[in-house]
N, C-alpha and C positions, 0 to 999 in steps of 0.2 A: 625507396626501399627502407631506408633507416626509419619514414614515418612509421609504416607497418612494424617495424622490430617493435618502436617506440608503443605503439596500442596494443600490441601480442605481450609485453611488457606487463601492462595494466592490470590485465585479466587476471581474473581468481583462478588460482591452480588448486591439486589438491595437497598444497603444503600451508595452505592456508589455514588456519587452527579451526575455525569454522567447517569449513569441509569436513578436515580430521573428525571434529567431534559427531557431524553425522553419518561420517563410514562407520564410527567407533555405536556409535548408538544403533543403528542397523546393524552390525553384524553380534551386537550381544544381544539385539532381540533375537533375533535370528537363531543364537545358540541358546536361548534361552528356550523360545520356541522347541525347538529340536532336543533338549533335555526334558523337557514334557512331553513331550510323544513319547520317547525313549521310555521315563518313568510311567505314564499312562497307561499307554499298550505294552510295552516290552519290547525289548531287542528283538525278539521273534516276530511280533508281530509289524515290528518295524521295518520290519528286511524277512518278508519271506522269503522262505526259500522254492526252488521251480519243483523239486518233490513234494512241498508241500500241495500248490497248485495244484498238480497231478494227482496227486492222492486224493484227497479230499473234495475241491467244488470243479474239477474242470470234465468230468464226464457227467456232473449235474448238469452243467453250465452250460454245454454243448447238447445233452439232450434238450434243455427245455427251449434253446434257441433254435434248433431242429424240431421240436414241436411245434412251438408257437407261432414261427415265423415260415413254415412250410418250407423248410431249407430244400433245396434236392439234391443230391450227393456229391455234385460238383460246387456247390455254393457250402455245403458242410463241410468238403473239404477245406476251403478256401478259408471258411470260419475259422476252422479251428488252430490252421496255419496264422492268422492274423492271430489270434487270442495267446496261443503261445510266442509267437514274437513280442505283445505287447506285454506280458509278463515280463519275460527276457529284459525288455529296454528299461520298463521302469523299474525294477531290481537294478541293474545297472546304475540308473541316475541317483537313485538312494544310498549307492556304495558312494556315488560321485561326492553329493552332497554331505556327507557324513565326510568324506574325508580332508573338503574342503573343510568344511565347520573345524576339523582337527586342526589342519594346516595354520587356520587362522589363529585358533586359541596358541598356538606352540607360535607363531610367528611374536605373537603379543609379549609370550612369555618372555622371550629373548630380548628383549628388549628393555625391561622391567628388571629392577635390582630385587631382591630379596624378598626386602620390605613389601613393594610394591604389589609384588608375586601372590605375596600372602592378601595382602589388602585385595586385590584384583577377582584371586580365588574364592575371596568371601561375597564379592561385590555377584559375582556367578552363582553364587551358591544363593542367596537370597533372590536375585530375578528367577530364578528356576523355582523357589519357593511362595516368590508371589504368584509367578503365572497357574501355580495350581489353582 
């Protein structure tokens, strides 16, 4: 048993500064990423909302899939029940993902003196400026 402690011992964890540095590079792409969409499209177009769905393309969206696809009224029901769930969910994973991307920036923050804080902010602010 002590052998096994001894080899689970060895292994790269993730306090390893290697590691660190590619959770740390992955997750600023990542916010990086996600502050260009933001600035791209827009908040709005980021995160629609399910009125807008509604209003706008989901009675398009549903006739032409009932046209094209010879729906018959129990498969257009069914369409249109999946089409509004699948709105639903990825609305959802977009609040998800937006708030993790927060959690992460503020975890970072906390951690970092002042100094750092300031440095760190600008280091964000230019990948956000290169990925344009």
């Amino acid at each position: 048993m002590s052998s096994t402690s001894h080899s689970f011992d060895s292994r790269i964890t993730w306090h390893h500064p290697r590691v660190l540095l590619v959770l740390c590079t992955i997750f600023l792409c990542g916010m990086a990423a996600g502050a260009l969409m933001v600035r791209v499209t827009g908040v709005a177009a980021a995160r629609p909302s399910i009125s807008t769905w509604k209003e706008t393309t989901r009675e398009m969206t549903l006739a032409r899939f009932k046209k094209e696809l010879n729906l018959t009224p129990e498969q257009a029901r069914e369409m249109e029940t999946i089409l509004d769930d699948y709105v639903l969910y990825y609305q959802n994973l977009q609040g998800q993902i937006a708030d993790i991307r927060m959690q992460g920036h503020e975890r970072i923050l906390r951690i970092l003196d002042p100094q750092q804080r300031e440095k760190f902010e600008s280091m964000m602010t230019e990948l956000s400026s290169k990925a344009k």
